[in-house]
N, C-alpha and C positions, 0 to 999 in steps of 0.2 A: 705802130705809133699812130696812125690813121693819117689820112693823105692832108688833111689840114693842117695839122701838123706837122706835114715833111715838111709841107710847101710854105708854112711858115719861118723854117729853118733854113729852108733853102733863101728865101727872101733876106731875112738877118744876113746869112755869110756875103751875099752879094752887096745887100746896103751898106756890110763892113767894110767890103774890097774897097765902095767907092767914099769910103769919107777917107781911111788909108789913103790914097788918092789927095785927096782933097786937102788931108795936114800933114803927108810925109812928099808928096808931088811922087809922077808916075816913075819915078826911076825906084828911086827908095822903095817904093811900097809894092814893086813890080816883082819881086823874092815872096813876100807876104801873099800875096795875090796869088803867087801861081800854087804855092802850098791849099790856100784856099780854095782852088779850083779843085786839086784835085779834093780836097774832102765833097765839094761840092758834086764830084763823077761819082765817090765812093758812098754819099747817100742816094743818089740817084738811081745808081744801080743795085743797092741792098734793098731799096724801100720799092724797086721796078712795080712791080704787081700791083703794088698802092696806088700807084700813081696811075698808073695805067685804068683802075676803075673806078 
């Protein structure tokens, strides 16, 4: 996918965690979030090599 690309992705899920946040508040959207996290381990570690160079 090429590393600007992960990292762009990776950037969206996180900016999502925090508006999630921001219009369900940190309880609600704290289920949402951690689903989030993990897809956010689950490209980190498929896309390793990319990122890495």
């Amino acid at each position: 996918m090429g590393k600007v690309k992960v990292n762009m992705v990776i950037r969206f899920l996180k900016d999502m965690q925090a508006e999630k946040v921001n219009v369900l508040g940190a309880e609600e959207a704290q289920e949402d979030n951690e689903l989030i996290q993990k897809v956010i381990k689950d490209i980190e570690l498929f896309y390793e090599a990319e990122l890495e160079g």
